[in-house]
C-alpha positions in Angstrom: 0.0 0.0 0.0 3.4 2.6 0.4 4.0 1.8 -3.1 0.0 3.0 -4.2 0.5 6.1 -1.5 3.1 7.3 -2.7 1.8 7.0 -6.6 -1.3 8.8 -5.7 0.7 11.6 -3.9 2.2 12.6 -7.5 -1.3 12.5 -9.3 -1.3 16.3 -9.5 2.0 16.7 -11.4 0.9 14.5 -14.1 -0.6 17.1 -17.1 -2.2 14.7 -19.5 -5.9 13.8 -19.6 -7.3 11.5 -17.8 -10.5 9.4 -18.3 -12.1 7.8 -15.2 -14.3 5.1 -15.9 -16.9 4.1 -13.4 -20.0 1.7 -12.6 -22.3 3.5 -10.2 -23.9 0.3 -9.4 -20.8 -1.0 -8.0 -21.5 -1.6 -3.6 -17.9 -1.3 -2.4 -16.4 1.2 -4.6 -18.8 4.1 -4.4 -19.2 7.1 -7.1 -17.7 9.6 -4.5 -14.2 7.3 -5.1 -14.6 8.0 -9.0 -15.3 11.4 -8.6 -11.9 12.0 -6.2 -9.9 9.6 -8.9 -10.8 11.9 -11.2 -10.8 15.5 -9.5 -6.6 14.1 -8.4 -5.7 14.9 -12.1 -5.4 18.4 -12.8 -7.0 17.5 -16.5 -9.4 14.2 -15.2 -12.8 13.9 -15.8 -15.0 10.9 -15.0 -17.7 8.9 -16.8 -19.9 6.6 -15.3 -21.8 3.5 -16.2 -25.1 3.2 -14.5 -25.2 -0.2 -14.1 -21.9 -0.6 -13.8 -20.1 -2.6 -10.9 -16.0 -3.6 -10.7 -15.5 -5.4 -14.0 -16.9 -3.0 -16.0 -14.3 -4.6 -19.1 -16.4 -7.6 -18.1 -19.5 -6.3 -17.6 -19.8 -3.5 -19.9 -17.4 -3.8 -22.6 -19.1 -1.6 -24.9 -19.4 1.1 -22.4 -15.1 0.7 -21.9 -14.3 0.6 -25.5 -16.9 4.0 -26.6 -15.2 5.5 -23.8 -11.3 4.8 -24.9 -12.2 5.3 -28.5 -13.3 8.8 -27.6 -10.3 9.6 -25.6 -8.3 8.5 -28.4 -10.4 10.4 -31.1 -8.2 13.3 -32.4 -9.8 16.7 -31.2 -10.6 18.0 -34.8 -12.9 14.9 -35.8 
């Protein structure tokens, strides 16, 4: 857990975007987590799925690859 500490300690100097993905419908990691994940990056933002839980790769793989395709989308298309 140092290892992860000391990682999220340095979020702020990283510049690039950031793209959190989250299932609201997950019961251990609430919304409120995404939304800090997020808000640690000076340029994060956060989507969410709504019936998303943990394994949203799993669960919601459509959701996971609309959401890296438009991170990856150039900005003028």
């Amino acid at each position: 857990s140092g290892v992860l500490l000391d990682a999220a300690s340095r979020f702020s100097q990283f510049t690039g975007p950031v793209r959190v993905i989250w299932g609201e419908a997950d019961r251990f990691f609430r919304t409120q987590l995404g939304e800090q994940l997020s808000q640690a990056f000076p340029r994060g933002s956060l989507t969410t799925v709504p019936a998303g839980r943990t394994f949203l790769p799993l669960d919601h793989p459509d959701d996971v690859a609309r959401e890296i395709m438009a991170a990856t989308r150039p900005a003028n298309s």
